[in-house]
C-alpha positions as CSV (number, residue, x, y, z in Angstrom):
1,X,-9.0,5.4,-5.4
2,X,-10.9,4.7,-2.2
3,X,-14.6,6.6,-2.1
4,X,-16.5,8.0,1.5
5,X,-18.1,4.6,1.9
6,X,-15.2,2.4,1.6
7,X,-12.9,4.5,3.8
8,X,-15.5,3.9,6.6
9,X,-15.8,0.5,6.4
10,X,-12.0,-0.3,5.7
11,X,-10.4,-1.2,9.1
12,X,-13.0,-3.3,10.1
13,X,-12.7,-5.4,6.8
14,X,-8.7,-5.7,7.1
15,X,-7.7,-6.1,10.2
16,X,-9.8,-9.3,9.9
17,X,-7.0,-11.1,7.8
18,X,-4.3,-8.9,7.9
19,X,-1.7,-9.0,10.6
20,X,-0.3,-5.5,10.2
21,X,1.8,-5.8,13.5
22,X,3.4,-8.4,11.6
23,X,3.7,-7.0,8.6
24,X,5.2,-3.4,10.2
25,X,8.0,-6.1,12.3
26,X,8.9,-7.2,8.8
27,X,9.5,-3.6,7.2
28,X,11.5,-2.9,10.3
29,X,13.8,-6.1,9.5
30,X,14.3,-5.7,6.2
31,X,14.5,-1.7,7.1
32,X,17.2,-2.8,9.7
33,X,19.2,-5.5,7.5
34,X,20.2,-2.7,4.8
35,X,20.5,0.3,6.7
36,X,21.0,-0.9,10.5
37,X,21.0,2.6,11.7
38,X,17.6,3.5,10.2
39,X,15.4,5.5,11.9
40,X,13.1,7.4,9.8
41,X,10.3,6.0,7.8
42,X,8.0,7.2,5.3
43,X,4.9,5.1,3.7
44,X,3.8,5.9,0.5
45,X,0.2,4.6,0.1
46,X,-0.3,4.9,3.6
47,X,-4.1,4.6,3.8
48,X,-5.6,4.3,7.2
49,X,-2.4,4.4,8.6
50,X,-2.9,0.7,10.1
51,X,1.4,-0.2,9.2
52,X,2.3,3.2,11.0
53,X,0.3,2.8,14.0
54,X,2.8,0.0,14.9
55,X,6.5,1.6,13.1
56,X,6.3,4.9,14.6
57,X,7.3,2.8,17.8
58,X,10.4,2.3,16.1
59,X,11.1,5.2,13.7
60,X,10.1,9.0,13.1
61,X,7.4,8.4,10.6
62,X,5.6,10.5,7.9
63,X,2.7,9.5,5.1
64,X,1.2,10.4,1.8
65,X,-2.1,8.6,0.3
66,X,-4.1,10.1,-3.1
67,X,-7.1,9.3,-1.2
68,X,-8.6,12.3,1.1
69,X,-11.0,9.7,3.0
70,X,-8.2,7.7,4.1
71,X,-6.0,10.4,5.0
72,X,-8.8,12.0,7.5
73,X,-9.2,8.3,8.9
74,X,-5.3,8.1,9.9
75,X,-4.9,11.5,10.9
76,X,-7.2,10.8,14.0
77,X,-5.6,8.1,14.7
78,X,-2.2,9.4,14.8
79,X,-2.0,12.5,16.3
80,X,1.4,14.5,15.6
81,X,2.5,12.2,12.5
82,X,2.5,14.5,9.3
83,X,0.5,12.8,6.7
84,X,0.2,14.5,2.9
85,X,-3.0,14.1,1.0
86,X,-1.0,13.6,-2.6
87,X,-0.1,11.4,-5.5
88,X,3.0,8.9,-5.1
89,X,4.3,10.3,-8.8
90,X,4.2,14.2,-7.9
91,X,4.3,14.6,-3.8
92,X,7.3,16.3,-3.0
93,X,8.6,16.8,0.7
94,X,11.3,18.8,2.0
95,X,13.3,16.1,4.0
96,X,14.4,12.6,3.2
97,X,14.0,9.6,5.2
98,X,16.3,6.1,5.9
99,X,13.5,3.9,5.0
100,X,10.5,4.4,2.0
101,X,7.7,1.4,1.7
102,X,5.2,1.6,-0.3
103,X,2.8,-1.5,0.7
104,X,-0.1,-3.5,-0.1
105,X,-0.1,-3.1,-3.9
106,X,-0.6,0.7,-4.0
107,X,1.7,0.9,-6.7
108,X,-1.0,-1.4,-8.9
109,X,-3.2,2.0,-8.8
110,X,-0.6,3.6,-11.2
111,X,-2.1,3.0,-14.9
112,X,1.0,2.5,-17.0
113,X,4.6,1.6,-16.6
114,X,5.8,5.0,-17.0
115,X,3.8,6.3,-14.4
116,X,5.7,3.2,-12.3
117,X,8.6,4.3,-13.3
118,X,8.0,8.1,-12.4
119,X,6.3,7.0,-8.9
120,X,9.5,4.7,-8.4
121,X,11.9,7.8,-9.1
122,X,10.1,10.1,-6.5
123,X,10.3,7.5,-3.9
124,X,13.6,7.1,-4.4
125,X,14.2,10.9,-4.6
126,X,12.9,11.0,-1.1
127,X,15.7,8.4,0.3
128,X,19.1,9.9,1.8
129,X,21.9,7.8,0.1
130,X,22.4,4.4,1.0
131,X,18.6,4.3,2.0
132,X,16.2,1.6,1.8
133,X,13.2,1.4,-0.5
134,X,10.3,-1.5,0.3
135,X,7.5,-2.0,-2.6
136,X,4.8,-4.9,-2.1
137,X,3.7,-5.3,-5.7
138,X,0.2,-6.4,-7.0
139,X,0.1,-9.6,-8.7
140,X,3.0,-9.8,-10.9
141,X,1.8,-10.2,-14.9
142,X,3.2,-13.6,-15.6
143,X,1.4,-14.7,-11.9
144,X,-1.9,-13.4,-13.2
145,X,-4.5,-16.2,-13.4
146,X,-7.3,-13.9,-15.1
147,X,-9.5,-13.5,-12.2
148,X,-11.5,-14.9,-9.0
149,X,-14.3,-14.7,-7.1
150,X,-14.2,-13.6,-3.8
151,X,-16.3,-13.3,-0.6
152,X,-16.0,-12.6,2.9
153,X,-18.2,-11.5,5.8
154,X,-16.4,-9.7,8.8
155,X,-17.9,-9.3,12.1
156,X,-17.3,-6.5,14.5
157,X,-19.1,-4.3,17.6
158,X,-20.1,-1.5,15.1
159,X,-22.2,-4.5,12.9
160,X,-21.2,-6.6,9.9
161,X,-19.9,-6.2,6.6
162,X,-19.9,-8.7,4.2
163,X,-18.6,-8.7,0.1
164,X,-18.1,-9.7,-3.3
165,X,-16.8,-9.4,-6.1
166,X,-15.3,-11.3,-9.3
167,X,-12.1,-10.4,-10.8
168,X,-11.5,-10.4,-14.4
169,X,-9.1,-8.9,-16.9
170,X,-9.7,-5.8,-18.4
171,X,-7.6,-3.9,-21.3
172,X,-4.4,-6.3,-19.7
173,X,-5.6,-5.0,-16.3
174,X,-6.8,-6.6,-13.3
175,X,-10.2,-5.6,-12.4
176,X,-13.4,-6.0,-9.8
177,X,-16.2,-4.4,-9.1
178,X,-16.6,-5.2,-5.4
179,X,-20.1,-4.9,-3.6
180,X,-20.8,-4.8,-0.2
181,X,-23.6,-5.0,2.3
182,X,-23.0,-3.2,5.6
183,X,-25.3,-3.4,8.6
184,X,-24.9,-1.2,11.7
185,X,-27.0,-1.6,14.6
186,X,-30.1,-0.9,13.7
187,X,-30.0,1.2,10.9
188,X,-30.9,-0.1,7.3
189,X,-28.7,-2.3,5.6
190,X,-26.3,-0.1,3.0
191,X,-25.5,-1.6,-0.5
192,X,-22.5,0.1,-2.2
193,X,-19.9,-1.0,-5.1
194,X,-16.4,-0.2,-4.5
195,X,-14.9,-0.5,-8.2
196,X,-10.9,-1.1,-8.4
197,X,-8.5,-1.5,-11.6
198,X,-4.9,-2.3,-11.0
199,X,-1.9,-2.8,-13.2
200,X,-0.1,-5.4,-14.2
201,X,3.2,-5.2,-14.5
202,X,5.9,-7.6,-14.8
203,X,9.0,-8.4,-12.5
204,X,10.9,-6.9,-14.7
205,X,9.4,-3.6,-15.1
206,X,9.5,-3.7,-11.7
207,X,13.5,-4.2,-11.3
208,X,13.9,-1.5,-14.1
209,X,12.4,1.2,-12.2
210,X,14.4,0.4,-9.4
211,X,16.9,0.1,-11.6
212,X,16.3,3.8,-13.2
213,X,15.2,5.0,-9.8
214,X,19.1,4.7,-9.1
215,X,18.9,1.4,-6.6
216,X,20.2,-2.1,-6.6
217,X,17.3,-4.3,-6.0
218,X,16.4,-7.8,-4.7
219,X,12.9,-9.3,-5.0
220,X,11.9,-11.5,-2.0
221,X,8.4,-13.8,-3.5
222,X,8.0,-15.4,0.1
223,X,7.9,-14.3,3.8
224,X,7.9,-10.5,3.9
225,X,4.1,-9.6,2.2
226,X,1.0,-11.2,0.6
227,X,2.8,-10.6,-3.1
228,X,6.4,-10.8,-2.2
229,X,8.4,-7.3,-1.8
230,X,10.8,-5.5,-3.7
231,X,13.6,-3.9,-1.9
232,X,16.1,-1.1,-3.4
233,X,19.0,0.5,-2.0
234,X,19.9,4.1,-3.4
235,X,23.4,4.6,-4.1
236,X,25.3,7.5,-3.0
């Protein structure tokens, strides 16, 4: 779960090397392809709120993140748009939507399959029949290569940031311990360690919550997300 620190510096880190515009047109086309009439979209793991900046153009939108930091960060940038500090296994909201995504790998938080499987079911549980359900998975198990390094330095007006970490493979998890340097103006330079451990789980405990969840699903590898998406459709 993201901490105080990491919340602040977040943004200016991502939207670096992702292309969120990009990635919000592809939710709406895959959205669009399975329910053409869609027009209301919830994001589960919505963090910042980066993906619904650019879909509430194109649908009514709503989001729930675990993490309070993140949820105070998206709520002033999008005024009006109800957004529920909650977990993706328990949050329960009294409407259902055409469209639920869940992206970049927020589901890899979840420690065991069966907690997959119950966050799975509540997404799913928030869809009206016939609805779509969008999942970018972390690293499937059998693509797991037991860890990298990684670095980066990102440059913005408020200062620089710059990081690293090495993955590795912990207890069949993935994990890093992530430390950054952030300099702003001319304060001192700040040292913190942003410690993440995600799942691994396999396409097919993937396709078997769906499966449970009450939805046909497809798995696209290419052309929709960094890790490939999952997409469900809920039966009647």
């Amino acid at each position: 779960m993201y901490e105080e620190d990491f919340a602040h510096v977040y943004d200016g880190i991502y939207r670096r090397h992702k292309n969120y515009a990009g990635e919000a047109d592809r939710i709406r086309e895959l959205a669009l392809e399975y329910r053409p009439d869609a027009a209301s979209l919830l994001d589960v793991g919505c963090g910042t709120g980066e993906h619904l900046a650019h879909l509430r153009k194109h649908f009514d939108v709503a989001g729930v993140d675990l993490a309070p930091p993140m949820i105070r960060i998206a709520s002033a940038k999008l005024p009006g748009v109800p957004l529920l500090q909650d977990d993706m296994r328990t949050f329960g909201l009294e409407r259902t939507f055409d469209v639920v995504c869940s992206m970049y790998s927020s589901v890899g938080y979840l420690a065991s399959a069966d907690d997959l499987f119950t966050a799975v079911k509540n997404m799913a549980h928030h869809l009206r029949p016939g609805g779509v359900l969008i999942i970018e998975p972390w690293i499937l198990l059998e693509d797991w290569n037991g860890g990298d390094l990684v670095e980066a330095g990102f440059e913005n007006e408020g200062g620089k940031v710059v990081r690293m970490g090495r993955w590795t493979t912990r207890d069949g998890r993935s994990h890093v311990e992530m430390h950054y340097l952030v300099a702003t103006g001319s304060d001192p330079v700040r040292h913190f360690v942003d410690e993440q451990e995600l799942s691994l789980f396999s396409r097919e405990e993937y396709e078997t919550a769906f499966r449970s969840a009450g939805c046909a699903v497809e798995y696209r590898p290419d052309g929709y997300a960094d890790r490939g998406v999952f997409i469900g459709v809920r039966g009647a």
